[in-house]
TIVO-2410 file (N, C-alpha, C; in nm, 3 decimals):
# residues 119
REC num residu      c1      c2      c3 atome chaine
REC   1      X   0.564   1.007  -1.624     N      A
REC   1      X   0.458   0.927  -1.566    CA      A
REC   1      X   0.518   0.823  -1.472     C      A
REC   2      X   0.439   0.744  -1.401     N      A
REC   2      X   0.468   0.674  -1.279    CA      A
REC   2      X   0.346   0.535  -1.268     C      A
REC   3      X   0.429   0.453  -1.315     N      A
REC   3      X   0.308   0.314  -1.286    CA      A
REC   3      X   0.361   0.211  -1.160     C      A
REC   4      X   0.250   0.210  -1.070     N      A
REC   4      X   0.250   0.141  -0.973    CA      A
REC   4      X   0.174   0.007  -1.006     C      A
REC   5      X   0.255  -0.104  -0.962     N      A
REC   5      X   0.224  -0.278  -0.991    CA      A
REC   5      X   0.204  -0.320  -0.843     C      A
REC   6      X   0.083  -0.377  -0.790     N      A
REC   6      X   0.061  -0.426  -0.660    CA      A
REC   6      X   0.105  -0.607  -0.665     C      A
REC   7      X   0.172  -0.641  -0.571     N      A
REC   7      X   0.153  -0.760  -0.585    CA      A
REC   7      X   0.169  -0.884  -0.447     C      A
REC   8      X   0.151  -0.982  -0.422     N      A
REC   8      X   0.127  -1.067  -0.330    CA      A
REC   8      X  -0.007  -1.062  -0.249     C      A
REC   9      X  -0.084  -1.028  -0.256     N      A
REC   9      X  -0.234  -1.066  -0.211    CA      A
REC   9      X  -0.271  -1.213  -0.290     C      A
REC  10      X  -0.362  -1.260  -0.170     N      A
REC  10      X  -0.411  -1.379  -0.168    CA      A
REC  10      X  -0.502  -1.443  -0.080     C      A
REC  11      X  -0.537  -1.559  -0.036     N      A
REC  11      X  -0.592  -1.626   0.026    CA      A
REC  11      X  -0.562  -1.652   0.152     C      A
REC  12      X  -0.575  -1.602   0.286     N      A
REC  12      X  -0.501  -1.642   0.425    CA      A
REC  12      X  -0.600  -1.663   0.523     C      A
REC  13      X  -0.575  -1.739   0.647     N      A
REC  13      X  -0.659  -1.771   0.735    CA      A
REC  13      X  -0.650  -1.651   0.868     C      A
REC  14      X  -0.754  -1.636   0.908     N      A
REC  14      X  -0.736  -1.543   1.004    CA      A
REC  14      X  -0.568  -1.536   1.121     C      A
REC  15      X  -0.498  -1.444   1.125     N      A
REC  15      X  -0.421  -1.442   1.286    CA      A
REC  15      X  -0.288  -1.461   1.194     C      A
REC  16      X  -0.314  -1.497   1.058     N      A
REC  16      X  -0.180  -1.505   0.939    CA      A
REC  16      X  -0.092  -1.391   0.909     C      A
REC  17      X  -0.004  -1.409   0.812     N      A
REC  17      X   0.070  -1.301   0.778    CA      A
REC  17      X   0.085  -1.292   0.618     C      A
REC  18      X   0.102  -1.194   0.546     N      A
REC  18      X   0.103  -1.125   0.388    CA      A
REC  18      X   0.180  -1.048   0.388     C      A
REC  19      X   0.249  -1.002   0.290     N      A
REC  19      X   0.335  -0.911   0.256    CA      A
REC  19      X   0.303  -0.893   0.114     C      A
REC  20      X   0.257  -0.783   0.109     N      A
REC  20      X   0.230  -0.709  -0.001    CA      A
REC  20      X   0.344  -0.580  -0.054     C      A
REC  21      X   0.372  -0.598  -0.227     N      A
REC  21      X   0.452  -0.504  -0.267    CA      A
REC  21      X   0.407  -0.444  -0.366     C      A
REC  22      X   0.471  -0.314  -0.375     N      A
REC  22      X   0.430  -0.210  -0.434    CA      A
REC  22      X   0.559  -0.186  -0.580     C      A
REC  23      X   0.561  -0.225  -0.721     N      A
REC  23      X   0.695  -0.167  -0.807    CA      A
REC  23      X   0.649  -0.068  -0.855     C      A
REC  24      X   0.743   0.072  -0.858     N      A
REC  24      X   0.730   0.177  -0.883    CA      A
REC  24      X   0.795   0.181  -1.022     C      A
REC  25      X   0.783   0.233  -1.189     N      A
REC  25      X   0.840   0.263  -1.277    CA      A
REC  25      X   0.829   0.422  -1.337     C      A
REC  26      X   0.891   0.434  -1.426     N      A
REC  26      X   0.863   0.551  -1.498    CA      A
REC  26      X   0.947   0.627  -1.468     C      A
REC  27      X   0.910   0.770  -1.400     N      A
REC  27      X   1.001   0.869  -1.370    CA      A
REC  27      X   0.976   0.891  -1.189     C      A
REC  28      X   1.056   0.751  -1.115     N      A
REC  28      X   1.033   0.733  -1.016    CA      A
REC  28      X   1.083   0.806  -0.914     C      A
REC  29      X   1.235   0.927  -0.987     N      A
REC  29      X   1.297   1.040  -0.869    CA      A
REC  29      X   1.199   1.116  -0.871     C      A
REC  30      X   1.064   1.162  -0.936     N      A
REC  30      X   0.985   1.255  -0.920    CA      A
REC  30      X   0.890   1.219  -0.796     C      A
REC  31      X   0.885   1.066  -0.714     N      A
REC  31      X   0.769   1.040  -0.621    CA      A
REC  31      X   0.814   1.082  -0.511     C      A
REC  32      X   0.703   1.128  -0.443     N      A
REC  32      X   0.714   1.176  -0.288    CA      A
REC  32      X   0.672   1.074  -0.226     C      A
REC  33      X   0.541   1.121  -0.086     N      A
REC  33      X   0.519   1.023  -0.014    CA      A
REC  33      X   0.408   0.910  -0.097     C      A
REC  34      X   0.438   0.813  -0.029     N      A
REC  34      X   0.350   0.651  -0.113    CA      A
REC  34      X   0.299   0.653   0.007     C      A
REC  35      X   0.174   0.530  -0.014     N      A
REC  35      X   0.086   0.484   0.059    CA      A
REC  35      X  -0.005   0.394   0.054     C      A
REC  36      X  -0.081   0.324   0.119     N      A
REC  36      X  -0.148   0.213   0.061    CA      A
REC  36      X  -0.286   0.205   0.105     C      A
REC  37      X  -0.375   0.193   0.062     N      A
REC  37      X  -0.547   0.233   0.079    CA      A
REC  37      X  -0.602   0.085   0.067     C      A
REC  38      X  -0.684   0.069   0.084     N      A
REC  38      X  -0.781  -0.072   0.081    CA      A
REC  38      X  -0.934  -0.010   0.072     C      A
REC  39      X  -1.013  -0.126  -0.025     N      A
REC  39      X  -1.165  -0.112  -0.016    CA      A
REC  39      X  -1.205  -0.237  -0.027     C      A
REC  40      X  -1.301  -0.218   0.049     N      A
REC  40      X  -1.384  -0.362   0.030    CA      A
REC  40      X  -1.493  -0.335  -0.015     C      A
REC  41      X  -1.540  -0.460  -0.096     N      A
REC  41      X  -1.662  -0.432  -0.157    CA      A
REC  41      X  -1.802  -0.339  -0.090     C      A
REC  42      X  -1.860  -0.290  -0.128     N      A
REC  42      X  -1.956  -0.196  -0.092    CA      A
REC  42      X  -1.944  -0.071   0.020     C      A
REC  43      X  -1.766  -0.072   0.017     N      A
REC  43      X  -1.727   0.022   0.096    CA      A
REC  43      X  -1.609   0.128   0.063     C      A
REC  44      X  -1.633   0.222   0.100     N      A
REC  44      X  -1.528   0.365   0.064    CA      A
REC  44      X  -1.410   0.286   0.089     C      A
REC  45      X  -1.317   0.319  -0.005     N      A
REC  45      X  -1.152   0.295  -0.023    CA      A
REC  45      X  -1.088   0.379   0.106     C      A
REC  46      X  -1.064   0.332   0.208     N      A
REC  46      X  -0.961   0.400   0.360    CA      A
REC  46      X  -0.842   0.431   0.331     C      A
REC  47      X  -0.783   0.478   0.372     N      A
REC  47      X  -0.608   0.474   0.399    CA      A
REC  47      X  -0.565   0.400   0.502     C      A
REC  48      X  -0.475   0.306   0.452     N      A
REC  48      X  -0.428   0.186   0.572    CA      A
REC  48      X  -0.286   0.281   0.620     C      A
REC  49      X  -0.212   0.381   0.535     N      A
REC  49      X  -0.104   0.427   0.581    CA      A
REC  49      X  -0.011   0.470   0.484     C      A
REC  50      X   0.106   0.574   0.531     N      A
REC  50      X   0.168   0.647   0.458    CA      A
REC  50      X   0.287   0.654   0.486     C      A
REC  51      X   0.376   0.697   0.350     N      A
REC  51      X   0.550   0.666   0.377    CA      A
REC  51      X   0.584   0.779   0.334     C      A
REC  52      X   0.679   0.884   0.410     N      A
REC  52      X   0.715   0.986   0.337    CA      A
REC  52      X   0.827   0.944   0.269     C      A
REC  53      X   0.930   1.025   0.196     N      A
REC  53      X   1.095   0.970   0.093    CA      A
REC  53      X   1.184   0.983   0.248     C      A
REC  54      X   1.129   1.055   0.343     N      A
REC  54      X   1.257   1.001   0.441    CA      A
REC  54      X   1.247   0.944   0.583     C      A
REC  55      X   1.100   0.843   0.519     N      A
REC  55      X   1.091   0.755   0.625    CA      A
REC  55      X   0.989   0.750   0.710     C      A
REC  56      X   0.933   0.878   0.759     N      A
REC  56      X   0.834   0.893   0.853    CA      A
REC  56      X   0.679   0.820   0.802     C      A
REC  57      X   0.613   0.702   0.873     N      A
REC  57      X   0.522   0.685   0.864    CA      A
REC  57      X   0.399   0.694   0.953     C      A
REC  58      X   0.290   0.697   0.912     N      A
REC  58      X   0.149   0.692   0.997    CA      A
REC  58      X   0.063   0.604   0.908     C      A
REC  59      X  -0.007   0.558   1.038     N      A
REC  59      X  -0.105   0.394   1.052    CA      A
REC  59      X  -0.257   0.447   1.065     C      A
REC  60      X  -0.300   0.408   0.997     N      A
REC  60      X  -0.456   0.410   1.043    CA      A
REC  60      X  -0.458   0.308   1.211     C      A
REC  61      X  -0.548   0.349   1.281     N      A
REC  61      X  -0.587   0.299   1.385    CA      A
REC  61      X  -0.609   0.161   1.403     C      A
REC  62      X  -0.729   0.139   1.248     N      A
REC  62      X  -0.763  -0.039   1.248    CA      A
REC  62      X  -0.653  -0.146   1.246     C      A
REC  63      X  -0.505  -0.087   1.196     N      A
REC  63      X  -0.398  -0.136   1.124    CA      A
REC  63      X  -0.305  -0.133   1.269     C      A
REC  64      X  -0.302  -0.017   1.314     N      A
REC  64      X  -0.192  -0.028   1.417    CA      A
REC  64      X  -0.093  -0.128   1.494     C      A
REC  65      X   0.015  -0.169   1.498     N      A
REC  65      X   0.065  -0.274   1.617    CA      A
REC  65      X   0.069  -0.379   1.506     C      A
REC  66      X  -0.008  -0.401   1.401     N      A
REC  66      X  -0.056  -0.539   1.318    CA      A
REC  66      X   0.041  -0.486   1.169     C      A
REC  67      X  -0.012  -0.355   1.101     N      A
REC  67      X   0.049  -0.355   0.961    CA      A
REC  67      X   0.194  -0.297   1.018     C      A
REC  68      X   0.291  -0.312   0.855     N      A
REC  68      X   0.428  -0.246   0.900    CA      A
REC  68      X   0.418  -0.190   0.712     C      A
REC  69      X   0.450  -0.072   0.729     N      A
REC  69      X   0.508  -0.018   0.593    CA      A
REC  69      X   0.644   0.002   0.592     C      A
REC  70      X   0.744  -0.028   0.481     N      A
REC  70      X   0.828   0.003   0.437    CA      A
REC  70      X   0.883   0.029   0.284     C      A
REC  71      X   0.978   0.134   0.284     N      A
REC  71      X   1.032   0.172   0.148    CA      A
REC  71      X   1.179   0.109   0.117     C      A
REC  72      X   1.214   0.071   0.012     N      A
REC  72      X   1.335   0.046  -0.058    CA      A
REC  72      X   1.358   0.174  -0.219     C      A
REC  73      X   1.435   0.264  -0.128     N      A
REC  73      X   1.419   0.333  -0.265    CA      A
REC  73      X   1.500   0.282  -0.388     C      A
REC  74      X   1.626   0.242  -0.379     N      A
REC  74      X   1.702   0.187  -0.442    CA      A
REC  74      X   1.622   0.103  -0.537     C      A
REC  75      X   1.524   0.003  -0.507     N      A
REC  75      X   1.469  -0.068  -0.517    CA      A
REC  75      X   1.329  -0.029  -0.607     C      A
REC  76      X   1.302   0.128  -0.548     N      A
REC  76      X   1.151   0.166  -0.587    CA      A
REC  76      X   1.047   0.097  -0.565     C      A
REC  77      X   1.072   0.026  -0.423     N      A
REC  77      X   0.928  -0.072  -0.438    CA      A
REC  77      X   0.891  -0.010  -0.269     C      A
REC  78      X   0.777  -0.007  -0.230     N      A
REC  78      X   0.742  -0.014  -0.080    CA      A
REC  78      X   0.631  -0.141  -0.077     C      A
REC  79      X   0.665  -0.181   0.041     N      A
REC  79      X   0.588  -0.279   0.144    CA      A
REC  79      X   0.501  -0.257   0.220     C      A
REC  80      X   0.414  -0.370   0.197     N      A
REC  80      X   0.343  -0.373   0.336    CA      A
REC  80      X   0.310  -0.474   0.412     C      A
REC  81      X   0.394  -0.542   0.541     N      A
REC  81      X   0.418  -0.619   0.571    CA      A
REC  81      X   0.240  -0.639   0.687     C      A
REC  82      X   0.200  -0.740   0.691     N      A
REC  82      X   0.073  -0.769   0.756    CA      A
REC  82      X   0.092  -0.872   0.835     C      A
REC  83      X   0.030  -0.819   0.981     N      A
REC  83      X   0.002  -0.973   1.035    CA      A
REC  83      X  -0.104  -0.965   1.089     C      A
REC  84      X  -0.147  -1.092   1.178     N      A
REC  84      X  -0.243  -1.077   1.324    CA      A
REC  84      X  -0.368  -1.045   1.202     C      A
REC  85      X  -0.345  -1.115   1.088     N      A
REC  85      X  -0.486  -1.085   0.986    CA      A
REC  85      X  -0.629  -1.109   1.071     C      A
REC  86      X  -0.708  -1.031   1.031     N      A
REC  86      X  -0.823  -1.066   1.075    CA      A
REC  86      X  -0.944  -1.057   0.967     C      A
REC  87      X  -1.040  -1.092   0.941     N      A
REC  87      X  -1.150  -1.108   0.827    CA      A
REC  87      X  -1.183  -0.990   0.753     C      A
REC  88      X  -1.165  -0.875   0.902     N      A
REC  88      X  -1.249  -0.753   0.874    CA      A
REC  88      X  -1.130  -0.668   0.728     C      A
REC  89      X  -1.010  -0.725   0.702     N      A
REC  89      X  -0.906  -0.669   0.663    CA      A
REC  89      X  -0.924  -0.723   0.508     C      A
REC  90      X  -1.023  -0.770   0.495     N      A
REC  90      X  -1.013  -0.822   0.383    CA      A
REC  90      X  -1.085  -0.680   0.288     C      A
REC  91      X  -1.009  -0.699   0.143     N      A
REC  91      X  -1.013  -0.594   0.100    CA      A
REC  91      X  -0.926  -0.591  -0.032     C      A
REC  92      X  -0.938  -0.530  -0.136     N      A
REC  92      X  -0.844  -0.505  -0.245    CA      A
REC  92      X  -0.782  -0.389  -0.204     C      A
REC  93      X  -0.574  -0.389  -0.195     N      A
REC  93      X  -0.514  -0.309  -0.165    CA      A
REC  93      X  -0.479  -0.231  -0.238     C      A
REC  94      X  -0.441  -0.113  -0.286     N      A
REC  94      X  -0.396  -0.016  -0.378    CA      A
REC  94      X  -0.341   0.024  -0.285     C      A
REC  95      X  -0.167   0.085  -0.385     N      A
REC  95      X  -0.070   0.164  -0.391    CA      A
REC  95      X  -0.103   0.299  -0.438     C      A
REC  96      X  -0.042   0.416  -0.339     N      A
REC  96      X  -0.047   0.524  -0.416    CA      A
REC  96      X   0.067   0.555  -0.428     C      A
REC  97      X   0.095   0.725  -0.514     N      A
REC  97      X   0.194   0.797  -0.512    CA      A
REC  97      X   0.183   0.904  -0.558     C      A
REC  98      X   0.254   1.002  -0.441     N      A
REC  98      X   0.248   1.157  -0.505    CA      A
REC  98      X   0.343   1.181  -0.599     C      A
REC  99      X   0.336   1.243  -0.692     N      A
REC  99      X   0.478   1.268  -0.835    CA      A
REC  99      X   0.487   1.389  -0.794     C      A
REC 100      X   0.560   1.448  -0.782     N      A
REC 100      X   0.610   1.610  -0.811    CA      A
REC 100      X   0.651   1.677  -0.958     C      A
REC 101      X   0.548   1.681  -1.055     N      A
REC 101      X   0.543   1.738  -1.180    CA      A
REC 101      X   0.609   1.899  -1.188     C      A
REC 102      X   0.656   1.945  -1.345     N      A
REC 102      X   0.687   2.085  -1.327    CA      A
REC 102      X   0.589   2.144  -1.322     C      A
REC 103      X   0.435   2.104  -1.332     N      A
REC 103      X   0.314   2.194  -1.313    CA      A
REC 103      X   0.315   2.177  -1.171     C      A
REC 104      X   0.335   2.074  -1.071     N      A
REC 104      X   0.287   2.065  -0.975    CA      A
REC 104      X   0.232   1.908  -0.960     C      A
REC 105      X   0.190   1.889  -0.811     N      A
REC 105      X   0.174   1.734  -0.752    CA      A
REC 105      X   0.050   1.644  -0.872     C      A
REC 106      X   0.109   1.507  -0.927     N      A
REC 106      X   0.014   1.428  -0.980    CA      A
REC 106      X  -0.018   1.311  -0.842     C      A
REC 107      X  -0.097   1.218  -0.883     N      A
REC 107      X  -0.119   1.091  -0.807    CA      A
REC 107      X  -0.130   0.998  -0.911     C      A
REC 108      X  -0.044   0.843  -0.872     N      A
REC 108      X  -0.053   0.769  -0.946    CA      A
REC 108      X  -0.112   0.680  -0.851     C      A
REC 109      X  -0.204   0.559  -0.869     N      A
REC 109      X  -0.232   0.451  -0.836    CA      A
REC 109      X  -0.218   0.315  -0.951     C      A
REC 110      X  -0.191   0.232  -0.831     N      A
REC 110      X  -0.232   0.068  -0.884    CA      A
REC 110      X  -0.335   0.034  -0.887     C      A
REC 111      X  -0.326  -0.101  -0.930     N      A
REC 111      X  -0.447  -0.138  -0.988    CA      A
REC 111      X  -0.554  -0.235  -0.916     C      A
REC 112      X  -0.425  -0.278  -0.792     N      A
REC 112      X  -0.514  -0.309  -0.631    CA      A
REC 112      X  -0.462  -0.485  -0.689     C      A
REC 113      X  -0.431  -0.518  -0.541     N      A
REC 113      X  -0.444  -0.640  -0.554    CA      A
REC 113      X  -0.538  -0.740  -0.427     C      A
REC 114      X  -0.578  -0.849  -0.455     N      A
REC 114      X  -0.664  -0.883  -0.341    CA      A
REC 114      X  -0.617  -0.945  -0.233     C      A
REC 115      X  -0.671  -0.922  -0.126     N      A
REC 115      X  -0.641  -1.010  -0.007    CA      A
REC 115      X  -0.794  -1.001   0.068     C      A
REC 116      X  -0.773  -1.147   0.112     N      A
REC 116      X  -0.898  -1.286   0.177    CA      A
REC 116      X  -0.848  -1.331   0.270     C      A
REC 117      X  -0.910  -1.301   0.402     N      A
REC 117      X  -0.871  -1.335   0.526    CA      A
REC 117      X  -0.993  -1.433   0.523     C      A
REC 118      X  -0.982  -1.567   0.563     N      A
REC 118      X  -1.063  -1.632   0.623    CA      A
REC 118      X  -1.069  -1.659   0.761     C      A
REC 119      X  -1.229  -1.688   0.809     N      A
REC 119      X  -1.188  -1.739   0.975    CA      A
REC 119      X  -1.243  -1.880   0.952     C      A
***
């Protein structure tokens, strides 16, 4: 199994910056690509973006130029570095992760942490 811990969300003023992290435990040589999703209240959970194990990422559009993902495998944690916040970004973030099981691919998620852009 594979438990993902979200953490650093908080309170920020619009045009700010956050850095949000992701700790990976369990049986963490089994994860493939991670990623990080957001929902806001009364709205479908998006994909803000994705990390494969050797690096290659993709941005949702809304995020572009503004979010930065990164991995520390050593570390087992990935990032997500934010700036140029804006209101609309507000949202509880979740971590994912693909596991590579001997049956085949699981998904683990966190448990989301919040972030509050104010203007």
């Amino acid at each position: 199994q594979v438990v993902l811990v979200e953490s650093g969300g908080g309170l920020v003023q619009a045009g700010g910056s956050l850095r949000l992290s992701c700790a990976a435990s369990g049986r963490t040589s089994s994860i493939r690509t991670m990623g990080w999703f957001r929902q806001a209240p009364g709205k479908q959970r998006e994909l803000v973006g994705l990390i494969t194990p050797s690096g290659t990422i993709n941005y949702a559009d809304s995020v572009k130029g503004r979010f930065a993902i990164s991995r520390d495998n050593a570390k087992d944690t990935m990032y997500l570095q934010m700036s140029s916040l804006k209101p609309e970004d507000t949202a509880v973030y979740y971590c994912r992760a693909e596991v590579m099981l001997s049956i085949g691919f699981s998904v683990s998620w966190g448990q989301g942490t919040q972030v509050t852009v104010s203007s």
